[in-house]
N, C-alpha and C positions, 0 to 999 in steps of 0.2 A: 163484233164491235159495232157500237152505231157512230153515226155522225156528229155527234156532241161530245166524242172523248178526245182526250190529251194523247199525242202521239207518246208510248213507251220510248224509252232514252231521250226525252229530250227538256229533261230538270234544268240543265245547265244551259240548253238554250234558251235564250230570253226570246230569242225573235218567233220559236216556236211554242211556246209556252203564250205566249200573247193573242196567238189565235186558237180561243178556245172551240169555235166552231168547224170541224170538218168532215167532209161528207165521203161515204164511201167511194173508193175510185171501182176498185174491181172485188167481184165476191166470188168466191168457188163454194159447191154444193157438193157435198157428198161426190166428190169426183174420181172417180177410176178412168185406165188408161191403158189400152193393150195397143201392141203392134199385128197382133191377131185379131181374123175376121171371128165370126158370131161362131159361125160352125168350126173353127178351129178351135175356140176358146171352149166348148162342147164336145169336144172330142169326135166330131162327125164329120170330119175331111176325110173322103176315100183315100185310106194308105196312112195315116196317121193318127198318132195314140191321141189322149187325150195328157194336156198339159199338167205340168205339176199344179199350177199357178199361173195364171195365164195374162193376168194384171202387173202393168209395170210400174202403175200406179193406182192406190187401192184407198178409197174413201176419205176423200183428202176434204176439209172445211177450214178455209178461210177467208178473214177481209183483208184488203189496203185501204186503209185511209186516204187523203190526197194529202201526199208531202211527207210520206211514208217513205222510209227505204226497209228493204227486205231482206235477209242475208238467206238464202238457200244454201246448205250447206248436209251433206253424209256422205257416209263412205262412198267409194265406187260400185259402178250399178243398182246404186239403193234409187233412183228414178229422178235425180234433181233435174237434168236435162228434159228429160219427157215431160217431169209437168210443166217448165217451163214453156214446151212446146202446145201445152193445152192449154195455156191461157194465151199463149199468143194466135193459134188458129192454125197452128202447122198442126198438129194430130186433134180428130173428133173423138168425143167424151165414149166410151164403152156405155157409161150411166154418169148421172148427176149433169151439172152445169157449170158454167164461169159467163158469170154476167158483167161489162163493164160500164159502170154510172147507169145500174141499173136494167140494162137490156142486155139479152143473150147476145154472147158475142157471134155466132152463127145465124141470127136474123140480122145482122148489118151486113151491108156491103164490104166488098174486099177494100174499096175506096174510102167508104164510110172509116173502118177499123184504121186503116194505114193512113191516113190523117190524123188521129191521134194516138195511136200507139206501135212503138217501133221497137223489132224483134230484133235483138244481134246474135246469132247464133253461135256455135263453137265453129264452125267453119262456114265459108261462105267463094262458093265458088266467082271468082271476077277476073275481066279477060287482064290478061299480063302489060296490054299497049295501051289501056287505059290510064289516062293522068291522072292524079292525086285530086286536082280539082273537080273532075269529070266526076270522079266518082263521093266526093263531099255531095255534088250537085245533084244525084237521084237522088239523095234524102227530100227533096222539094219536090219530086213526080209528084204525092199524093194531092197537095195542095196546085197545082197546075193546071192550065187548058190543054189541050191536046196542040195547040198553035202557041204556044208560047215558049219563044226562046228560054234561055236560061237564065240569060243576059239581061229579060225582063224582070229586073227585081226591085222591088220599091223597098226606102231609106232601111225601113226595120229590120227587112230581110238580108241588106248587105251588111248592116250590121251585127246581126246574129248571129251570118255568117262569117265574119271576121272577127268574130269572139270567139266561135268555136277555133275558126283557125289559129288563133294564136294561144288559146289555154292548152291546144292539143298540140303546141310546137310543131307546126304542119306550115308555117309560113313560106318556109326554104325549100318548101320538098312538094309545094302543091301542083308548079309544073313539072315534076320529074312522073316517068310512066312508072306503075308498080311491080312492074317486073325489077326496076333498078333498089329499090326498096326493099332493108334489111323487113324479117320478122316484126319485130317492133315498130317499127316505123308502118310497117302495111296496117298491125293490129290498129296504131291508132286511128290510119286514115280512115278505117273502117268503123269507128265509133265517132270519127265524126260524118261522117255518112248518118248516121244514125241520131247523131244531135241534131244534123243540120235541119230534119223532118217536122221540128220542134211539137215532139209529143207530149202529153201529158200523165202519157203511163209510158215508161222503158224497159223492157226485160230485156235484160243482161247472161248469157251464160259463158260464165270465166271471162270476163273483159280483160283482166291484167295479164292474160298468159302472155308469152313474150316479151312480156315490158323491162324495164332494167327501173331500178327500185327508184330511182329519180320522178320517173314517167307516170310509175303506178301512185306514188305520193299524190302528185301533180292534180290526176283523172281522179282519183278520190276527193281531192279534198273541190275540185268542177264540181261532182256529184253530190257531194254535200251543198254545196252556192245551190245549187240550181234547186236540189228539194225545200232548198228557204223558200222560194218562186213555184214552189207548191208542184213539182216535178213529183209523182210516185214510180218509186223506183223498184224492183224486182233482180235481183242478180244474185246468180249462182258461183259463189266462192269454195276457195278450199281453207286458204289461212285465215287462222284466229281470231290472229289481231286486224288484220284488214273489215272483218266482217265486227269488230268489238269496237273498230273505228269508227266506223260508216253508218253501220245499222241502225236500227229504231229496235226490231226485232228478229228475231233468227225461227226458220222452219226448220227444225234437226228431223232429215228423212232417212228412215230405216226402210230396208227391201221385204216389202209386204208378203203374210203367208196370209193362209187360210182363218189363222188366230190373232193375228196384229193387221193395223193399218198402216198407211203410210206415213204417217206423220207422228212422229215418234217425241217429239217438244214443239213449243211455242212460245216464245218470250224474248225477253230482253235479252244480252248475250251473255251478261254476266251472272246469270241464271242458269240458261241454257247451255251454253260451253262449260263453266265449272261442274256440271252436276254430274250423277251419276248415270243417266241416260246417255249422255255423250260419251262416257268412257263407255258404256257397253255398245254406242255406236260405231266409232269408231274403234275401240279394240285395244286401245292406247290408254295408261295413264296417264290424264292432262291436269296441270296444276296449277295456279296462278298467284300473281303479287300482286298490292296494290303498291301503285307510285307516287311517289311524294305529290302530283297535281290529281289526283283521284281517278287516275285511270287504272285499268286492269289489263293487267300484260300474262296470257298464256302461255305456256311451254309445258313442253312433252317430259316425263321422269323415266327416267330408265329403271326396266324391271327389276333391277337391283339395289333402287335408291330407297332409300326408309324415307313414309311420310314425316 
């Protein structure tokens, strides 16, 4: 994609549709991705065979736009996590690249990166006697002196951060320590941890787990406000419709062999999830309706129901 196209799904948005000009945020190149070293992936570790397949992730090419969301989305162990991890700088490329606004993300600093892009991973290890607020408040390390309190934050920033606190229902609970904090309530604190960084690329993997469908509503539709404000976004889903909600476009990843890569579609979702690629991805007959306001609503058919 270049810089001067229309972000996919966004006909019905007017406020997106009106900016016809935007520029790549992040690009991946031809990218593979092991958890095995060079001589592992070659067969030449003393004591050990040579792999079937040694890439967890296998020749992957894409752009984000800025203001983009992303739905990542296949079966399990098909590599959605890993690549997420390779565009964020937690695992180095086997081959290929991920450049963000143009420069390789491994010639920036850890400093440089984590000022404008913030990783939320599937877990994240945080001490238990830490407050709610304490830990909204690393999201700001990147942007700080090494001498400055926390407490030093000018207008913008305390209002930023009292926007994320309250889209994220986290008002009641910001002095409670996160050991006292259901599953849900920890998930959100820790996405706003993650907002509060205020990045301009966010990768997401599974943000809604835990949530109770009020919460995940809620974070979705934050997540949409904020790609209006030109936020490009990346998160790794499982449900349908959350990813037919949100998205621009969906990556459908299949578990790479020697003869396929890893990126099995690319497109909008009601392309991608209706088609035939996703039923052989996932494994499932999926079928869909459209709804009297022109949305499309997925569900799974049982192997005994006639089209």
């Amino acid at each position: 994609m270049t810089s001067g196209q229309t972000l996919p799904g966004d006909k019905a948005d007017k406020s997106q549709t009106n900016k016809d000009e935007r520029r790549v945020k992040l690009q991946i190149f031809s990218l593979a991705l092991s958890y095995l070293n060079s001589a592992q992936r070659a067969g030449k570790q003393i004591g050990g065979g040579k792999p079937d397949f040694p890439f967890a992730v296998h020749e992957v090419s894409l752009s984000l736009l800025e203001g983009e969301i992303l739905a990542i989305m296949g079966a399990n162990g098909c590599g959605k996590s890993t690549l997420l991890k390779g565009m964020a700088r937690a695992l180095k490329p086997s081959s290929g690249k991920v450049e963000f606004e143009g420069e390789n993300i491994w010639a920036l600093s850890p400093k440089q990166f984590a000022s404008k892009v913030a990783y939320l991973p599937q877990s994240l290890q945080i001490p238990d006697d830490m407050k709610v607020i304490e830990l909204i408040n690393l999201g700001r390390n990147p942007h700080q002196k090494w001498w400055q309190p926390s407490s030093q934050m000018d207008g913008k920033e305390k209002a930023h951060l009292a926007e994320v606190i309250e889209k994220l229902d986290l008002g009641h609970l910001q002095d409670r320590n996160l050991a006292h904090l259901s599953g849900g309530e920890r998930q959100r604190a820790i996405i706003a941890m993650a907002l509060s960084q205020r990045p301009s690329l966010l990768l997401m993997d599974e943000p809604l787990s835990g949530l109770d469908f009020r919460h995940q509503l809620e974070i979705l539709e934050y997540l949409k406000d904020l790609r209006k404000d030109g936020l490009t976004i990346a998160l790794v889903l499982h449900d349908l419709n959350f990813a037919a909600h949100i998205a621009n476009r969906v990556a459908l990843l299949q578990k790479p062999t020697e003869t396929s890569n890893s990126l099995a579609a690319l497109g909008v979702p009601s392309e991608v999830l209706g088609g035939v690629v996703s039923k052989a991805v996932f494994q499932v007959d999926i079928d869909s309706i459209e709804t009297g306001d022109g949305k499309t609503v997925f569900y799974l058919k049982p192997e005994n129901e006639n089209s």
